[in-house]
C-alpha positions in Angstrom: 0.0 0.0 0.0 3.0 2.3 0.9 4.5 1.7 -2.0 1.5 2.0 -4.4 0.7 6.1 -2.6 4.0 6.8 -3.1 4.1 5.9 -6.8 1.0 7.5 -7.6 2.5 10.9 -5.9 5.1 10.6 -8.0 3.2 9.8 -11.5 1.2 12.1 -10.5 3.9 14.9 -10.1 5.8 14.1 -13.6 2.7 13.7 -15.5 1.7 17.2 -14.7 5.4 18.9 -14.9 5.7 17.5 -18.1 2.1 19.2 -18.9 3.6 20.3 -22.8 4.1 16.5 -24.0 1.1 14.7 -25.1 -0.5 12.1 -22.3 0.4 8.9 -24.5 4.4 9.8 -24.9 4.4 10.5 -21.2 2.0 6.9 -20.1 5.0 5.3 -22.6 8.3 6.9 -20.7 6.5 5.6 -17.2 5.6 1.9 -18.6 9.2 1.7 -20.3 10.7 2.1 -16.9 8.5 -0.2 -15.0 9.1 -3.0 -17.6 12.6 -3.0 -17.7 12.8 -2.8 -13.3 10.5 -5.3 -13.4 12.2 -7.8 -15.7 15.6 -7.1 -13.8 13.6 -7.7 -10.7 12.4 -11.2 -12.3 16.1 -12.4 -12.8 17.4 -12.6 -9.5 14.2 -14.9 -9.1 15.7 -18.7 -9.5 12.5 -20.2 -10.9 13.1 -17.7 -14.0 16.4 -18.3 -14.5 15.8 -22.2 -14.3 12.5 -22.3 -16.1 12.2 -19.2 -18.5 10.0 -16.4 -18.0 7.1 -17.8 -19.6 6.7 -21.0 -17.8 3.4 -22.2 -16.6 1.8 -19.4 -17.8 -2.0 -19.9 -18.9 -4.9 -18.1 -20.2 -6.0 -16.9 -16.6 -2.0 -15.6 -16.3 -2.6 -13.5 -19.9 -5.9 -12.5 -18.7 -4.2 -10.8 -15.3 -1.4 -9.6 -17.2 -3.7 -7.7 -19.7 -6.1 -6.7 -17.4 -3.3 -4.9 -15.3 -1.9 -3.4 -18.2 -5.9 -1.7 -18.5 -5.7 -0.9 -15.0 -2.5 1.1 -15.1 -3.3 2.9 -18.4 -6.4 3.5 -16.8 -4.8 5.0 -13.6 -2.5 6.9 -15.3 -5.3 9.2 -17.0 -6.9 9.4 -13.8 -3.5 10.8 -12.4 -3.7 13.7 -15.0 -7.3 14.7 -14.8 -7.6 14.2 -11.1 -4.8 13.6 -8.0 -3.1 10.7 -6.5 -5.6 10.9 -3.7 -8.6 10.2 -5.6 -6.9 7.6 -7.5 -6.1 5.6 -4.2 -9.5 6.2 -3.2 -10.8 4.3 -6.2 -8.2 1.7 -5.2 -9.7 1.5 -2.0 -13.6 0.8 -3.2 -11.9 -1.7 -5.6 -11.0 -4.1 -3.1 -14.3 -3.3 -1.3 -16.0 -4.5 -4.3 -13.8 -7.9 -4.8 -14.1 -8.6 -0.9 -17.9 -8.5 -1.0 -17.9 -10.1 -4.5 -15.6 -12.9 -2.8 -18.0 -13.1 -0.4 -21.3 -13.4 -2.6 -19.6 -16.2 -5.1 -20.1 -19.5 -4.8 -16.9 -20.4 -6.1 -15.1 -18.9 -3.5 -14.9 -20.2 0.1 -14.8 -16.6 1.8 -16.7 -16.1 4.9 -18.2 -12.3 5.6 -16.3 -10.5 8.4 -18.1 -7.6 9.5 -14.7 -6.5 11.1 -12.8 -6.6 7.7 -15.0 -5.1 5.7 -15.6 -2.0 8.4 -12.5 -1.4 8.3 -12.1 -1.0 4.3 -15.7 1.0 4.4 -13.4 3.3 7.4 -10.0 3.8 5.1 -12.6 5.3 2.5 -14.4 7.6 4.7 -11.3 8.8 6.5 -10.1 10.1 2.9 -12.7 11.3 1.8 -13.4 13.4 5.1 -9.6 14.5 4.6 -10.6 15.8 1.2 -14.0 17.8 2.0 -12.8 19.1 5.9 -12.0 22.8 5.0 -8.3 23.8 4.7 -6.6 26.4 7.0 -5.6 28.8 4.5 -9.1 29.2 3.0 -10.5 29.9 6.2 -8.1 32.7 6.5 -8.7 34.3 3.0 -12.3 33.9 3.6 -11.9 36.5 6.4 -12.4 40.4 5.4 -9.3 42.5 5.5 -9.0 45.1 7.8 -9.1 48.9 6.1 -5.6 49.6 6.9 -4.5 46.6 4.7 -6.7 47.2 2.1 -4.0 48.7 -0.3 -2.2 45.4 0.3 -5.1 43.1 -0.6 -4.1 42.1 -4.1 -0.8 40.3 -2.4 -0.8 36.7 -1.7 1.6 34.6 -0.1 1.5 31.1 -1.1 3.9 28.3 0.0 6.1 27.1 -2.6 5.9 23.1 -3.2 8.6 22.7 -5.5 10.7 24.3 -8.1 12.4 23.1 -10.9 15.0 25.1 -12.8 14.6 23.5 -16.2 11.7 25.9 -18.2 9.3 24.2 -20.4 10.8 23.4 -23.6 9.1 26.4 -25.4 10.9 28.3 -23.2 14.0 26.9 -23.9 13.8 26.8 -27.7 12.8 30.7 -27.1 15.7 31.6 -25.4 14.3 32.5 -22.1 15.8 30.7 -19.0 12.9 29.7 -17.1 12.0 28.1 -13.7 9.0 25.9 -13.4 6.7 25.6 -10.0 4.5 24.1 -7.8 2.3 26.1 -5.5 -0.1 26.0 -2.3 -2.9 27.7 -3.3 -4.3 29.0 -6.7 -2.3 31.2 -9.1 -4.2 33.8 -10.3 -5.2 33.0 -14.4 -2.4 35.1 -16.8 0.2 36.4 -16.1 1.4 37.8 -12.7 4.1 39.2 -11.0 5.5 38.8 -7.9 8.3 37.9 -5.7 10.0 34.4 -5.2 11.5 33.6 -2.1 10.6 37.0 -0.5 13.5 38.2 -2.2 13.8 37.7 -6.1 11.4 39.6 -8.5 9.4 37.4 -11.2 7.2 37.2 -13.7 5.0 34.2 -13.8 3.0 32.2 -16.0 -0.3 30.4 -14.7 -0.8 26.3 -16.6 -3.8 26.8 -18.3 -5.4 23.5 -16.9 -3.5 23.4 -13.8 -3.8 26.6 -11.4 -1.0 25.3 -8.9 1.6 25.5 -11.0 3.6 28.4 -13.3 7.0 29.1 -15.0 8.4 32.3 -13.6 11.3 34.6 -15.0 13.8 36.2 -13.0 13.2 40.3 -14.0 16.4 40.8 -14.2 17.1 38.5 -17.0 18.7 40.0 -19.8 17.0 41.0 -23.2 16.5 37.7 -25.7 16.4 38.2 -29.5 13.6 36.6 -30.8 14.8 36.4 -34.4 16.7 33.3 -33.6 15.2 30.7 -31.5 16.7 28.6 -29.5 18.3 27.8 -26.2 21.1 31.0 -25.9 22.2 29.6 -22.4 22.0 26.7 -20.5 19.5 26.4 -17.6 20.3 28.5 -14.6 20.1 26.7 -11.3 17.7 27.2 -8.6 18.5 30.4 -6.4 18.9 30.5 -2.8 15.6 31.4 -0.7 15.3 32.3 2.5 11.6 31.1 2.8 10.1 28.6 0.4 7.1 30.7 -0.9 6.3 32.9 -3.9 4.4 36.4 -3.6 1.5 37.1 -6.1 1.6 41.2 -5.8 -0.4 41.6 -9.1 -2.0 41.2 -12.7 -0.1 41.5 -16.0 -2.5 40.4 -18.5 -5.0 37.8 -19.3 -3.7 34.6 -21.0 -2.9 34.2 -24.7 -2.9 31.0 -26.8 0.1 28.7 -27.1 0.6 29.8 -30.9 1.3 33.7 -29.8 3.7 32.8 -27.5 6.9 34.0 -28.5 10.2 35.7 -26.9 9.2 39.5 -28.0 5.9 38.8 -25.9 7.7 37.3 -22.8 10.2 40.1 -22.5 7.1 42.8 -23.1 5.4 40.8 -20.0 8.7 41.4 -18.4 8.9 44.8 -19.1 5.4 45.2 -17.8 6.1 43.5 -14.9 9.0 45.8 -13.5 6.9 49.3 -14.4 4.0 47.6 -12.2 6.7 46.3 -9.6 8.2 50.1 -9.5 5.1 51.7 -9.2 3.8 49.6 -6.5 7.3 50.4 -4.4 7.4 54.2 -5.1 3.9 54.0 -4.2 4.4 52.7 -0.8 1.9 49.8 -1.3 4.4 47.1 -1.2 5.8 48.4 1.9 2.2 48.2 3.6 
């Protein structure tokens, strides 16, 4: 079980960091990996190495393998659309379902156990109340700001999850080094601007489908020309913060398609970005 939550965090993390690649090259990286640790796995077994893989194998041993290949494809595009959560939820009624179908066969020699099947019913409800209970943070933003702060309203502070120093690969063939993210709360949609780390000022880029997480640009970085795409640098590393969190302090504009992304448009939104990010200083708000 532990090991089947922490593989579904993980899935779950690559599949939607790696949110420009279509679903089925991604679902075919993951399997590729799996196959080859689990055939290395299956050699250190002696019954393989004696036997061959394929001994004793039957129609009932196809039927289970192809049926697991369904369930993992399956899984995976649950993964994207939804969380690892819900997926091991569904895990969860799953074996619900085969205890009480266990149970109501005739073929099977299962007796009913109150106690065992409480205790699945209570790993299901436990989740799910983890998933409805109201979070700590929305509480607090649900509460009105006082007047005096009301110049600093548009700020929010949201803990930063993780962040990657590679840029999407638009960004890279662009020419504009990059960070990608993964945040508490939900980014505003567009473009924003804001401060990572308390300390470095960015310009960020809300996922379209995926409000948690954005690709930010340091701006300070230097003018790109877009006549030439293509990487001009290799990827910066990941700067030093002093608290893991990034600062939405306000809007740039509203988001464009894909196709009118280009590297004159990204240094404009970073141009845009440092007149807001002045004004807001001279002006004293940031300060409030």
């Amino acid at each position: 079980v532990a090991v089947s939550c922490y593989c579904a965090v993980l899935s779950e993390k690559y599949l939607k960091a790696f949110s420009d690649m279509p679903l089925f090259a991604k679902i075919s990286g993951l399997s590729t990996t799996w196959a080859l640790a689990s055939l290395l796995l299956c050699g250190t077994e002696p019954q393989v190495a004696s036997h061959g893989f394929f001994a004793h194998w039957d129609s009932v041993t196809w039927l289970v393998t192809w049926s697991f290949v369904v369930k993992t494809v399956s899984t995976m595009y649950l993964l994207q659309a939804l969380d690892s959560v819900q997926k091991n939820i569904g895990e969860a009624l799953a074996v619900i379902v085969i205890y009480v179908g266990q149970v109501a066969m005739a073929g099977f020699s299962e007796a009913f156990e109150l106690s065992v099947f409480l205790l699945a019913v209570l790993v299901v409800a436990l989740v799910k109340t983890y998933l409805i209970a109201p979070k700590p943070e929305a509480a607090k933003q649900q509460r009105p700001a006082p007047p005096a702060a009301s110049s600093a309203a548009a700020a929010r502070r949201m803990k930063l999850v993780s962040l990657n120093s590679e840029g999407t690969p638009l960004m890279q063939n662009l020419g504009v080094n990059t960070f990608t993210c993964e945040v508490s709360g939900l980014l505003p949609p567009g473009v924003f601007y804001g401060m990572l780390g308390g300390v470095y000022p960015v310009c960020g880029s809300t996922h379209p489908s995926s409000p948690r997480h954005a690709e930010l640009v340091m701006l300070a970085h230097a003018p790109v020309d877009g006549k030439k795409p293509g990487p001009s640098s290799p990827a910066p590393e990941a700067p030093f913060m002093p608290c893991q969190s990034l600062t939405v302090l306000g809007h740039v504009r509203d988001p464009l398609p894909r196709e009118s992304v280009s590297a004159e448009q990204c240094m404009k939104d970073v141009e845009k970005a440092r007149e807001q990010l002045h004004d807001k200083v001279t002006g004293g708000d940031l300060l409030a």
